[in-house]
SERO-4910 file (N, C-alpha, C, O; in steps of 0.05 Angstrom, whole numbers):
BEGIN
 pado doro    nc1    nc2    nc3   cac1   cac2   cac3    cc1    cc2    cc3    oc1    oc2    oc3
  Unk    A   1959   2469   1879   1958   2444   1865   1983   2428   1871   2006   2433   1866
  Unk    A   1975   2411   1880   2000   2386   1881   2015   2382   1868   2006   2377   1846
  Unk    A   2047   2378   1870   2060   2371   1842   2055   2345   1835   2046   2327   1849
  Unk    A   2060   2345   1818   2057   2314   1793   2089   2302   1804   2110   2315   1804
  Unk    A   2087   2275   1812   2109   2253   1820   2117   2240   1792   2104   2225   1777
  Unk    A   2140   2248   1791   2147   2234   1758   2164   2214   1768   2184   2218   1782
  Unk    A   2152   2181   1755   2170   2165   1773   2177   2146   1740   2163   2142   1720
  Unk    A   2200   2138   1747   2211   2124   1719   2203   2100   1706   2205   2095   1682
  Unk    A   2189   2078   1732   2170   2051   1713   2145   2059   1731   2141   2061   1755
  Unk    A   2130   2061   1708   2106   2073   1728   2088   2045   1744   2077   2046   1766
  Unk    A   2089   2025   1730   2086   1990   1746   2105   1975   1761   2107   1951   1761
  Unk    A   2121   1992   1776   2147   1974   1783   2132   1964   1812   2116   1972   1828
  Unk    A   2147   1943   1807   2133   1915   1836   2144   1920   1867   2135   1906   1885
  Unk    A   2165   1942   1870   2170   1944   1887   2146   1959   1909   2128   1974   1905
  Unk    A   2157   1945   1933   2131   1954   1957   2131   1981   1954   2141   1985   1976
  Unk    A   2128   2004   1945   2130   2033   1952   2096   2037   1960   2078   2036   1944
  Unk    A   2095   2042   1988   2069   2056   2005   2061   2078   1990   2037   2073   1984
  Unk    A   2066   2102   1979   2068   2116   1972   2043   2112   1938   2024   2124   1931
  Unk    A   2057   2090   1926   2033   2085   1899   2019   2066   1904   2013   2051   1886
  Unk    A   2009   2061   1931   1991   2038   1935   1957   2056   1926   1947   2078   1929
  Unk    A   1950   2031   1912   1915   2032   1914   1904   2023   1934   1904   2000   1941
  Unk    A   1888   2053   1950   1869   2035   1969   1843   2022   1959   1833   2039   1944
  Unk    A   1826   1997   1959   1809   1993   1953   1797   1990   1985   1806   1984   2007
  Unk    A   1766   1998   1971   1754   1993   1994   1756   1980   2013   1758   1990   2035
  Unk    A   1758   1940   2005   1765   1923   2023   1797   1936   2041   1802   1937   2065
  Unk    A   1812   1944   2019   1839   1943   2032   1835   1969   2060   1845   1969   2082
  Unk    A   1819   1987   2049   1812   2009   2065   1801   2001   2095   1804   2016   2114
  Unk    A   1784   1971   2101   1775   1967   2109   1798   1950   2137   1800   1950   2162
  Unk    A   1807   1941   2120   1840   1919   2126   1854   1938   2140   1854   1934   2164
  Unk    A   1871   1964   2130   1879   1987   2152   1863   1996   2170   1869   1997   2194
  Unk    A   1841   2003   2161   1826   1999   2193   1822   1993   2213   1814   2006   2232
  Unk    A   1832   1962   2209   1830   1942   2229   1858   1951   2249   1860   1958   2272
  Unk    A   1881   1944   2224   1900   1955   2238   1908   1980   2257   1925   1979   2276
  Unk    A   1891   2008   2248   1890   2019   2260   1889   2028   2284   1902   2045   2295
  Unk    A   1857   2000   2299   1846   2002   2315   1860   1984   2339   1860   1991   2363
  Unk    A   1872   1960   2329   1898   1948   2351   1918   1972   2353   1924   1974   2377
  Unk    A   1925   1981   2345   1951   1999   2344   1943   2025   2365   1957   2033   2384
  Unk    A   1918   2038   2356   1915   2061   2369   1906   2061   2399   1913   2074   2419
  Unk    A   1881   2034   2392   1872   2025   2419   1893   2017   2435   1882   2009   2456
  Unk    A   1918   2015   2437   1929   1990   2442   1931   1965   2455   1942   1960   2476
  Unk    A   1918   1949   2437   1907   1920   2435   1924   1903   2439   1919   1885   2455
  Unk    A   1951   1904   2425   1976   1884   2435   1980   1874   2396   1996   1886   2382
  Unk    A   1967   1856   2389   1972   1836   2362   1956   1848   2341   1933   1857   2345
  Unk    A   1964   1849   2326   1949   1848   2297   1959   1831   2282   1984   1833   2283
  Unk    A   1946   1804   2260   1959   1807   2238   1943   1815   2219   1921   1806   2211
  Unk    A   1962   1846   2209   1949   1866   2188   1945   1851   2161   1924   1847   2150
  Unk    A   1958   1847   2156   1967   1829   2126   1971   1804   2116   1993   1801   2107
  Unk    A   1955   1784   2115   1959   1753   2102   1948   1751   2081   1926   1760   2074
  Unk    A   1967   1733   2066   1957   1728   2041   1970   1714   2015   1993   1722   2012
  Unk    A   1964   1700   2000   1975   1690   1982   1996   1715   1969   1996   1739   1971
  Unk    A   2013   1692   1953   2039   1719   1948   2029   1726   1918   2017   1716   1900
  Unk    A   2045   1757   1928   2038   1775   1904   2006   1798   1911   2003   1816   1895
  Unk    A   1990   1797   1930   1977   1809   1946   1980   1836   1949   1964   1854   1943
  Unk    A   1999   1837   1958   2009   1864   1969   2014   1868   2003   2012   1888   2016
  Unk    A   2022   1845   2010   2026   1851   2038   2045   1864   2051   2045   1870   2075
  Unk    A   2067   1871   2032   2097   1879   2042   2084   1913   2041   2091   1930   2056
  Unk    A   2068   1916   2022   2060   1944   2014   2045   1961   2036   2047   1983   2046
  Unk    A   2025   1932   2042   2010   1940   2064   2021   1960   2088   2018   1983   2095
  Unk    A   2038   1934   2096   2047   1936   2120   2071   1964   2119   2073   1979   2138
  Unk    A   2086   1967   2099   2099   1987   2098   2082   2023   2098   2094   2044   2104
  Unk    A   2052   2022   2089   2041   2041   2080   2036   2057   2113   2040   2079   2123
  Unk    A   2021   2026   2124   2017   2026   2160   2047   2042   2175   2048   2063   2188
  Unk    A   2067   2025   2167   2094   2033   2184   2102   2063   2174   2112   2078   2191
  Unk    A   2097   2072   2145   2103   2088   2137   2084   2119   2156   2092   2142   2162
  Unk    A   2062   2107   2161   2038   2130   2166   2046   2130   2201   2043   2151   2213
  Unk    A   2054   2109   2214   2056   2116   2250   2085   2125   2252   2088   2142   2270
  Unk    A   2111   2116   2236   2135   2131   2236   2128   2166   2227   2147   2181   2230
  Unk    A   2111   2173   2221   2110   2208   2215   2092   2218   2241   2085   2241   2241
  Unk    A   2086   2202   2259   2066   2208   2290   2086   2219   2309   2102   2200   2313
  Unk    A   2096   2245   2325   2112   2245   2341   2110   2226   2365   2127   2215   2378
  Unk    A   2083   2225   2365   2079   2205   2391   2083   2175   2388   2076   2157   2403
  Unk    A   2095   2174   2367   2101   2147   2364   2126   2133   2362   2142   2144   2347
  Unk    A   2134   2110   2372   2160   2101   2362   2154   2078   2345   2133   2067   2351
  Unk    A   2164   2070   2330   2163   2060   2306   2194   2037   2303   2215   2046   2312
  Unk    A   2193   2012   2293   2208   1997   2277   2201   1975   2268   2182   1963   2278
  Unk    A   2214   1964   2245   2199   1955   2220   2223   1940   2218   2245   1951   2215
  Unk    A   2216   1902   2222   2236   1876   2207   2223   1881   2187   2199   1889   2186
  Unk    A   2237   1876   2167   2234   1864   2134   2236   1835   2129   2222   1822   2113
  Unk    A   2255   1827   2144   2256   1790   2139   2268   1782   2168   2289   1790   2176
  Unk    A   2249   1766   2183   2262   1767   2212   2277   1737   2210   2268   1714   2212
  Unk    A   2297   1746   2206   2313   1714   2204   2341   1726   2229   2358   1743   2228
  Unk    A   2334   1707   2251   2353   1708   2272   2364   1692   2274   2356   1673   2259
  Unk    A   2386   1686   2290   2408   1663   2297   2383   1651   2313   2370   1631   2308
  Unk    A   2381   1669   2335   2365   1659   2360   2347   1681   2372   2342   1700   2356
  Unk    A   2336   1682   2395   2310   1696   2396   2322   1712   2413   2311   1733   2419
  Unk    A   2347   1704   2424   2371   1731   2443   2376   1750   2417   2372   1774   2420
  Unk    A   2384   1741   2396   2395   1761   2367   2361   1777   2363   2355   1801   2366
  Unk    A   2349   1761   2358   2317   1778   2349   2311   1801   2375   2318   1824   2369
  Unk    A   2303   1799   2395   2303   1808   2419   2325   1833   2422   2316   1856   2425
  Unk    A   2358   1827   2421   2369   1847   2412   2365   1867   2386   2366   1891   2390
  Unk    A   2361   1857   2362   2355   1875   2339   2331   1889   2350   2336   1913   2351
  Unk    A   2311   1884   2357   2293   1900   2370   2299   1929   2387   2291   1952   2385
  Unk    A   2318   1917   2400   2326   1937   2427   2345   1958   2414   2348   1980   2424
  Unk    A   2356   1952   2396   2382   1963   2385   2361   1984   2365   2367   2008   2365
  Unk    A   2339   1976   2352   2324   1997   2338   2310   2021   2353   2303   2042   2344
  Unk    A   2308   2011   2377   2301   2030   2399   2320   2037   2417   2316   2035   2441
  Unk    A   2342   2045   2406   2367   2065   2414   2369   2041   2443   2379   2052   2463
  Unk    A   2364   2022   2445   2371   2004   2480   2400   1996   2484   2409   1979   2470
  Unk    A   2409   2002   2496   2441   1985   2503   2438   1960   2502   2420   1948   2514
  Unk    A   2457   1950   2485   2451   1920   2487   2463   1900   2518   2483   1906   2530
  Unk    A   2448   1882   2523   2454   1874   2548   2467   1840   2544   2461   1826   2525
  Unk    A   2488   1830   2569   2499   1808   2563   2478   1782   2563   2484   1761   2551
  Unk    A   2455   1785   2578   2441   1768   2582   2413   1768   2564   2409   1789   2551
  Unk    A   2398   1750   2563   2365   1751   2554   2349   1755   2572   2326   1754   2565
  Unk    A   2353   1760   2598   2332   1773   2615   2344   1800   2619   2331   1821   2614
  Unk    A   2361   1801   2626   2370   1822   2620   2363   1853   2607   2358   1877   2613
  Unk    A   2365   1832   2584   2353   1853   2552   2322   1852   2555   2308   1872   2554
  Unk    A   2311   1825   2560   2287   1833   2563   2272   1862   2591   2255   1880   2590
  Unk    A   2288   1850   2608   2282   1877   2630   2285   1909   2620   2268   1925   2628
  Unk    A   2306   1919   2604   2313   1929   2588   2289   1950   2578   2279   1972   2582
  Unk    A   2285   1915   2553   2261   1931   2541   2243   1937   2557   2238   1961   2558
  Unk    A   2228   1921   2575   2205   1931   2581   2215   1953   2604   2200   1951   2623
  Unk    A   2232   1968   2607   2238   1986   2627   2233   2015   2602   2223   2037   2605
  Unk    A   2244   2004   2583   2245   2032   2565   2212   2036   2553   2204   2057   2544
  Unk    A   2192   2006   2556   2172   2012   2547   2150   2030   2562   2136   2046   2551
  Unk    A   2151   2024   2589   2142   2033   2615   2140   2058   2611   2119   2071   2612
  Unk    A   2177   2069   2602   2174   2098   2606   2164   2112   2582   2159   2136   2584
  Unk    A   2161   2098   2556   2152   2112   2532   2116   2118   2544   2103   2137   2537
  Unk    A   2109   2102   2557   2084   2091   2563   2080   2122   2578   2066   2141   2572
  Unk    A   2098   2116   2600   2086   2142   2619   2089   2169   2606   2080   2188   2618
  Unk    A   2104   2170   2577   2108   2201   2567   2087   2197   2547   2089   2214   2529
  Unk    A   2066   2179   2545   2044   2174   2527   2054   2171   2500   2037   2170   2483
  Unk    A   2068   2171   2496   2081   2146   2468   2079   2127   2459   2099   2115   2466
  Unk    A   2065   2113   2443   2056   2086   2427   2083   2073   2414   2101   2081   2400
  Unk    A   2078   2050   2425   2109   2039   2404   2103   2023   2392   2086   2009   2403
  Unk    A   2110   2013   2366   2106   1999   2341   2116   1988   2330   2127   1999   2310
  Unk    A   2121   1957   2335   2132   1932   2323   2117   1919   2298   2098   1903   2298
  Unk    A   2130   1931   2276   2122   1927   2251   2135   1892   2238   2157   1894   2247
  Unk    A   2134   1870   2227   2147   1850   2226   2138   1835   2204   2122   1816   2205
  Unk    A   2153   1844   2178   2141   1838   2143   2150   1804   2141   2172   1798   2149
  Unk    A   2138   1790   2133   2147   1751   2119   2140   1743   2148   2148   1721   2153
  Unk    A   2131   1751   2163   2124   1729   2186   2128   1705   2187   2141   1695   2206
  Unk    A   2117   1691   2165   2110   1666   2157   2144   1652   2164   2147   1628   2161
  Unk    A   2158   1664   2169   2189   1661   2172   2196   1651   2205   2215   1636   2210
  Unk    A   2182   1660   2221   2185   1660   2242   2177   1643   2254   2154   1636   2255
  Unk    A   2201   1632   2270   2192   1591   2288   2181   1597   2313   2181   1618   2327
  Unk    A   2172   1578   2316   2161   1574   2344   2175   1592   2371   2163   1607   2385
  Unk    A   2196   1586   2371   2216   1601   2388   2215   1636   2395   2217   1648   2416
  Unk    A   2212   1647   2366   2200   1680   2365   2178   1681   2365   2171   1705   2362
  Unk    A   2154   1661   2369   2129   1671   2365   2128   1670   2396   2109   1683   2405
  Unk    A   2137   1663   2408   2139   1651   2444   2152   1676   2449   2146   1684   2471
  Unk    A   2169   1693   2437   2182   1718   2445   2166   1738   2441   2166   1757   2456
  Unk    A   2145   1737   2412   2132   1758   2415   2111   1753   2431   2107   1775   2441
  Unk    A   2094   1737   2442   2072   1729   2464   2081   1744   2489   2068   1760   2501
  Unk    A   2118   1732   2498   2127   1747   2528   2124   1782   2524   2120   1796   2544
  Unk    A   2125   1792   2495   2129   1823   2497   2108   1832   2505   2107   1849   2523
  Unk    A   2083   1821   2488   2054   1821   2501   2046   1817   2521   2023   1823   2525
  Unk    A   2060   1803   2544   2058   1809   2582   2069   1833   2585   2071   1838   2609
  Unk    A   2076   1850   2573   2083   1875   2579   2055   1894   2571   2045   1898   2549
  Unk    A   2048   1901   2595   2017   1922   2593   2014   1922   2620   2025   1908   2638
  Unk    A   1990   1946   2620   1982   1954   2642   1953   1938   2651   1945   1915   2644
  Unk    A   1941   1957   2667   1917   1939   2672   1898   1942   2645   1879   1926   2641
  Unk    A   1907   1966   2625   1887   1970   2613   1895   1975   2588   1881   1983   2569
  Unk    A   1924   1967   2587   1928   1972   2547   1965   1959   2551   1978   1961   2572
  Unk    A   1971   1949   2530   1985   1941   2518   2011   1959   2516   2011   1980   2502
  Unk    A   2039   1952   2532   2064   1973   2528   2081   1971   2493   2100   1985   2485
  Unk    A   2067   1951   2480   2086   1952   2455   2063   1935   2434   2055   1913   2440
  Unk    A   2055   1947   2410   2041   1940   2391   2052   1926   2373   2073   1936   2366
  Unk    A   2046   1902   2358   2058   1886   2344   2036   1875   2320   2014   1864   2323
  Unk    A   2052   1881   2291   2030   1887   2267   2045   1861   2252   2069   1863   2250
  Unk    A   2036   1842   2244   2053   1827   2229   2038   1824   2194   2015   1830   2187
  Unk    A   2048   1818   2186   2041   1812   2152   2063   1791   2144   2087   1791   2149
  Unk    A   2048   1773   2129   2054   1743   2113   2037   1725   2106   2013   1730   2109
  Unk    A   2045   1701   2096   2032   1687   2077   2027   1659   2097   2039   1646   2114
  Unk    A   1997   1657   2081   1972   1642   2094   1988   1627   2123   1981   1629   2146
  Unk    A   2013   1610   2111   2020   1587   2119   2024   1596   2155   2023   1580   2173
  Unk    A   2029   1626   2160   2036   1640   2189   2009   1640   2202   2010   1639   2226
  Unk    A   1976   1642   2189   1962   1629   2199   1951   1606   2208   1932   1603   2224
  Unk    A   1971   1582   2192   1972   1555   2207   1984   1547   2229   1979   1529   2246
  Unk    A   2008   1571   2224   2022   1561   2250   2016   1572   2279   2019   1561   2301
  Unk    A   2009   1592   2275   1999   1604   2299   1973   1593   2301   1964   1595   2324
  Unk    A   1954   1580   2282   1930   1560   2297   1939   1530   2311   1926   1509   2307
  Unk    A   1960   1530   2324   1969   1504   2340   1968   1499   2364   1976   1517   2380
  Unk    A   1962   1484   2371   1964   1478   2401   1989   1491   2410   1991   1510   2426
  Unk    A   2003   1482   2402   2037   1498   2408   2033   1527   2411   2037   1536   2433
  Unk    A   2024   1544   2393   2024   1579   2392   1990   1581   2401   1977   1601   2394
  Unk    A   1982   1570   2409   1953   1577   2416   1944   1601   2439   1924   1613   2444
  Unk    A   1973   1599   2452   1963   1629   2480   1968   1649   2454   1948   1663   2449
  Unk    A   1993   1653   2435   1989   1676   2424   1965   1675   2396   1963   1696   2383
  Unk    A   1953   1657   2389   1935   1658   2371   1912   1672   2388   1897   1688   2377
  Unk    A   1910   1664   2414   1885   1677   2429   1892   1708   2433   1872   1722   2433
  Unk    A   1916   1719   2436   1914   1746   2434   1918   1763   2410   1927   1786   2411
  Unk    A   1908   1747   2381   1910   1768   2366   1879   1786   2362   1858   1776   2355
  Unk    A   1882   1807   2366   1865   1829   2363   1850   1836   2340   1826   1838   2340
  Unk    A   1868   1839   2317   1841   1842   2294   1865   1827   2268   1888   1834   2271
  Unk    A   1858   1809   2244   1862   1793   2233   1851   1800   2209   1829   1811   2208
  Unk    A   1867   1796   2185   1851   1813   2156   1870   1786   2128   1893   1777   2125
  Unk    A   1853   1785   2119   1872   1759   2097   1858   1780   2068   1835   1787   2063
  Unk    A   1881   1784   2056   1874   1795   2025   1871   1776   2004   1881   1755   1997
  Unk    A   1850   1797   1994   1830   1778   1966   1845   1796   1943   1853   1819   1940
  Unk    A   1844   1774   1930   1857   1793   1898   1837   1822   1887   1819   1831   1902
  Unk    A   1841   1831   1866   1826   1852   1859   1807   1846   1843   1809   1825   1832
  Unk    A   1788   1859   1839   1759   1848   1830   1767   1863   1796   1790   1870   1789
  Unk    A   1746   1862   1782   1762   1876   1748   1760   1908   1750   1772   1924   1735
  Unk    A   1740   1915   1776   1736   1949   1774   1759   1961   1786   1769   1982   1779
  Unk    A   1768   1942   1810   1790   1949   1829   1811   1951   1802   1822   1972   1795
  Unk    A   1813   1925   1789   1841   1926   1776   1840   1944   1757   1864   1944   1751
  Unk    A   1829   1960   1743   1825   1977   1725   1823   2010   1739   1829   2031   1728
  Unk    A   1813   2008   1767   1820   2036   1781   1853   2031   1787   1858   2052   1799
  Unk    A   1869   2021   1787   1892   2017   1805   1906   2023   1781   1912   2046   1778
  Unk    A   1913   2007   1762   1917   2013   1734   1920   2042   1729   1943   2051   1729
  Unk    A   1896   2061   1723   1895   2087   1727   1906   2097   1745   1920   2116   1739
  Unk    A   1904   2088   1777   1915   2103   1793   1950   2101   1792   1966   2117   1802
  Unk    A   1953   2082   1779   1988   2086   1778   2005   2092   1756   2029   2089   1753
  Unk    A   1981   2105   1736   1985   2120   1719   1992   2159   1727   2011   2175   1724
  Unk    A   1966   2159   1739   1963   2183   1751   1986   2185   1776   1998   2207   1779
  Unk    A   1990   2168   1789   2017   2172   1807   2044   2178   1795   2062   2187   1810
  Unk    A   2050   2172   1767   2070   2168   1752   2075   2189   1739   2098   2195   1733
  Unk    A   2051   2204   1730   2049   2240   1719   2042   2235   1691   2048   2251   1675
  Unk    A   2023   2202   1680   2023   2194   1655   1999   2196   1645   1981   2197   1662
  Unk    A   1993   2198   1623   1963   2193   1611   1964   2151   1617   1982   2134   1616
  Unk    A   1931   2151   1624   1929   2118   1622   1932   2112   1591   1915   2118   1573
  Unk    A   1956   2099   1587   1945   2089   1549   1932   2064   1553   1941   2048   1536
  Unk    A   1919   2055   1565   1917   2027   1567   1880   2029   1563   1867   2035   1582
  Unk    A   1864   2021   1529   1843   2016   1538   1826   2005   1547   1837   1984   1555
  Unk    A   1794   2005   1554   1786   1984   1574   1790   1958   1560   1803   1943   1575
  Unk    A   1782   1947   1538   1792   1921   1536   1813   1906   1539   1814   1881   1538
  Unk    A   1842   1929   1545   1860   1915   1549   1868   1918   1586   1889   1909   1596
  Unk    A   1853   1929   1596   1852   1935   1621   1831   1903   1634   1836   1893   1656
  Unk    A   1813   1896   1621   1804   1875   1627   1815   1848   1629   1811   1829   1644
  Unk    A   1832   1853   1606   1855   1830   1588   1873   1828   1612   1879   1805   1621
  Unk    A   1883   1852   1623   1903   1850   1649   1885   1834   1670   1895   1816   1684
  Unk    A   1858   1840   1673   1855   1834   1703   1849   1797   1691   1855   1780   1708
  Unk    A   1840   1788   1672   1837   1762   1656   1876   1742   1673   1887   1725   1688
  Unk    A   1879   1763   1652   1908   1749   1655   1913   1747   1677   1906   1724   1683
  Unk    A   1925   1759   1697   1927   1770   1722   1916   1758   1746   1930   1754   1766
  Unk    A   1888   1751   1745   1866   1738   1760   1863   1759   1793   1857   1751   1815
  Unk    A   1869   1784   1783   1870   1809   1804   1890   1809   1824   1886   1821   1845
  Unk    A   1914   1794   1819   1939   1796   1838   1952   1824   1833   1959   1831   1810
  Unk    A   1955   1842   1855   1971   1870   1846   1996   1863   1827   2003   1875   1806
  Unk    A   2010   1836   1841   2033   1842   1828   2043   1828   1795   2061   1830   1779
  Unk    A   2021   1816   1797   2013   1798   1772   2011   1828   1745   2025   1832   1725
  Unk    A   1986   1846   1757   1982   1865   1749   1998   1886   1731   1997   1896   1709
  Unk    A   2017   1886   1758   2041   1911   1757   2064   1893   1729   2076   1905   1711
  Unk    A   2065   1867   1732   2087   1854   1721   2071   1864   1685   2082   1877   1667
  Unk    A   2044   1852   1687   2026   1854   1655   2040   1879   1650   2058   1881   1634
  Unk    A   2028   1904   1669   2030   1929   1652   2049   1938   1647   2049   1952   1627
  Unk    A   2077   1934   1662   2095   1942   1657   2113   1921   1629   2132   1929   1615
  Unk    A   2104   1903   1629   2114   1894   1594   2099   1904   1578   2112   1913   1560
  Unk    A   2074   1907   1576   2058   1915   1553   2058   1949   1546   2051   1959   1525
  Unk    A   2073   1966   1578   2080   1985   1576   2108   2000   1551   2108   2015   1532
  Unk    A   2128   1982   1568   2156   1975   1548   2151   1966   1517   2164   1977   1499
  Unk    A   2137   1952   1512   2129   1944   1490   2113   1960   1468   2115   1961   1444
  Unk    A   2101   1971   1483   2085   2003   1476   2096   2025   1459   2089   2035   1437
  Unk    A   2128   2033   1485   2139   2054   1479   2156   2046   1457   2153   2059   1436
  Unk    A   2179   2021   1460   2183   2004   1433   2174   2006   1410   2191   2007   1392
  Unk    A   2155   2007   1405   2132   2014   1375   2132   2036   1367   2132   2043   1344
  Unk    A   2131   2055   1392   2119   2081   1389   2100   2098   1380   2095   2120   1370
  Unk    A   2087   2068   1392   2043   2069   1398   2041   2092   1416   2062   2102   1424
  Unk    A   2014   2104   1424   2008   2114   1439   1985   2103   1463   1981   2111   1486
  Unk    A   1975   2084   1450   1951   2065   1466   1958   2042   1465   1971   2037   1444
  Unk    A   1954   2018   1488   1957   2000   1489   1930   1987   1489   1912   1996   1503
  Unk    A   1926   1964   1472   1892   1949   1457   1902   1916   1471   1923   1905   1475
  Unk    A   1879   1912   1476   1885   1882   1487   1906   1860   1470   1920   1844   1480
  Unk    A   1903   1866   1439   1942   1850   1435   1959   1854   1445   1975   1835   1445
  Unk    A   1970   1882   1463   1987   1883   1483   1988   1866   1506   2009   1859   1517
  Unk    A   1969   1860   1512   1968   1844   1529   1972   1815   1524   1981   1800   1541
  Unk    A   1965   1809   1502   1965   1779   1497   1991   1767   1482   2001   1745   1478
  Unk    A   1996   1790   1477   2030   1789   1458   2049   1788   1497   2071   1777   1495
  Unk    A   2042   1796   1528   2058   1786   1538   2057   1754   1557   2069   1749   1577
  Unk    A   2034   1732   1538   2033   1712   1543   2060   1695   1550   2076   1699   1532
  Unk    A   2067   1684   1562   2094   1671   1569   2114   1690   1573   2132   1681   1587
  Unk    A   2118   1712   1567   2131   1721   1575   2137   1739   1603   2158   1749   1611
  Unk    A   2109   1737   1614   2112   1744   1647   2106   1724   1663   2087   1709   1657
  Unk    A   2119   1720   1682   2098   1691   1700   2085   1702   1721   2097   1712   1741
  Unk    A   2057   1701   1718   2036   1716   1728   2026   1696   1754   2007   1702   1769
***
C-alpha cells in the first residue's frame, strides 16, 4: 500500500504536477501532447487558456513525466523574458550542458550539432516553455529556425508551450504564420464542470492524507462560486478550510463557503 503524502495546505495554488486532477478532457489535452512529443512532430501548444486554468500545472506534470525518461533530455523556461533572442538561444544551450558561443550562428550551429547527435543515440529532446504569451515576435522566429532542425522524417528538438489565449493571437498573424502552420496538436482549457470540481476537491483531499470535510452542498457552493476555475477552487477551499479548523468544526456546509464572499477574488 502506498504511503499517504501528508502535505501542509491541502488547496495550495501552487503548480505542484504531482496533486493535479486529471479530468477526462484534461486526460485528453496530455494526449495530444504526448503524441507531438513522442512522434516527434516539432510544436505543440499543450496548454492555453484563460488564467487560473491550470496551465503552469499542465505543462509542469508533461515536463515532470519526460524528465524521468532516460531517453530523454528535458528543459523547462518558467518565464521566458530575454534581453534578446542571442540570451534566449543561449539559456537554452546552457540547459543542455552547450558551451556557450561568441556568436548567434555560432550557438545556433552548436545546438543543432548537439541535437544531431542526441538524435543519432535515439534521444528525444524537450523544450518545455510556461507564459508563452510573453514571447515577441523575435523568439517566436527563433523557435520556427529550431524547427528547421529535423530529418527527412521527424523533428531534432520538440517544443511544448503553455499560455494564455492572447499567444494564440499572436501566432495567428501574418507575421508568425510559417510557425502557426507548424503547430502539431493545439488544446485550450475549459474550466471544470460541477462533477469535475467536486472529484478534484476530493482528490486533493485524498492527496493531502485528509478526510473530505467538505459536504456536497458546499462542494457545489465552491464550483457556484468558482465558475470551475482550478484556482478559483483551490483559493474557496483553502479559506473555508482555515476557517473550519478556526472553529473547530469538523465539516464544512455551504455557509463556509458563503462566509468567504469578498474575501477571496475568484
Amino acid at each position: 500500500m502506498a504511503a499517504t503524502i501528508q502535505v501542509d495546505t491541502p488547496f495550495s495554488i501552487s503548480p505542484n504536477p504531482n496533486s493535479l486532477y486529471v479530468t477526462p478532457s484534461l486526460r485528453a489535452v496530455i494526449a495530444k501532447a504526448r503524441f507531438t512529443i513522442d512522434k516527434r512532430q516539432g510544436l505543440t501548444c499543450a496548454a492555453l487558456g484563460d488564467v487560473g486554468l491550470g496551465k503552469s500545472t499542465v505543462l509542469r506534470y508533461l515536463y515532470g513525466e519526460y524528465a524521468a525518461k532516460e531517453n530523454v533530455i528535458t528543459t523547462l523556461i518558467p518565464t521566458p523574458k530575454f534581453p534578446s533572442i542571442f540570451g534566449m538561444l543561449k539559456y537554452i544551450c546552457s540547459d543542455f550542458e552547450i558551451d556557450p558561443k561568441r556568436s548567434f550562428v555560432t550557438q545556433q550551429d552548436a545546438l543543432q550539432e548537439f541535437l544531431l547527435e542526441q538524435y543519432q543515440a535515439d534521444k528525444n529532446v524537450v523544450l518545455f516553455i510556461d507564459e508563452a504569451q510573453l514571447l515577441n515576435n523575435e523568439q517566436l522566429e527563433l523557435i520556427r529556425g529550431l524547427l528547421n532542425f529535423e530529418t527527412d522524417r521527424h523533428k531534432l528538438i520538440q517544443i511544448a508551450l503553455a499560455g494564455q489565449l492572447e499567444l494564440r493571437e499572436k501566432l495567428n498573424t501574418e507575421k508568425n504564420k510559417a510557425l502557426y502552420s507548424r503547430i502539431s496538436t493545439y488544446s485550450v482549457l475549459d474550466p471544470l464542470t460541477a462533477d469535475e470540481t467536486a472529484a478534484m476537491i476530493e482528490h486533493r483531499c485524498e492527496f493531502a492524507g485528509i478526510r473530505n470535510p467538505f459536504t456536497g452542498g458546499a462542494m457545489e457552493a465552491v464550483y457556484i462560486k468558482s465558475k470551475g476555475i482550478p484556482r478559483s477552487i483551490l483559493k474557496v477551499c483553502a479559506l473555508a478550510y482555515e476557517m473550519m479548523q478556526m472553529a473547530g468544526d469538523k465539516e464544512i456546509g455551504p455557509d463556509y463557503i458563503e462566509d468567504t464572499v469578498g474575501e477571496v477574488a475568484v
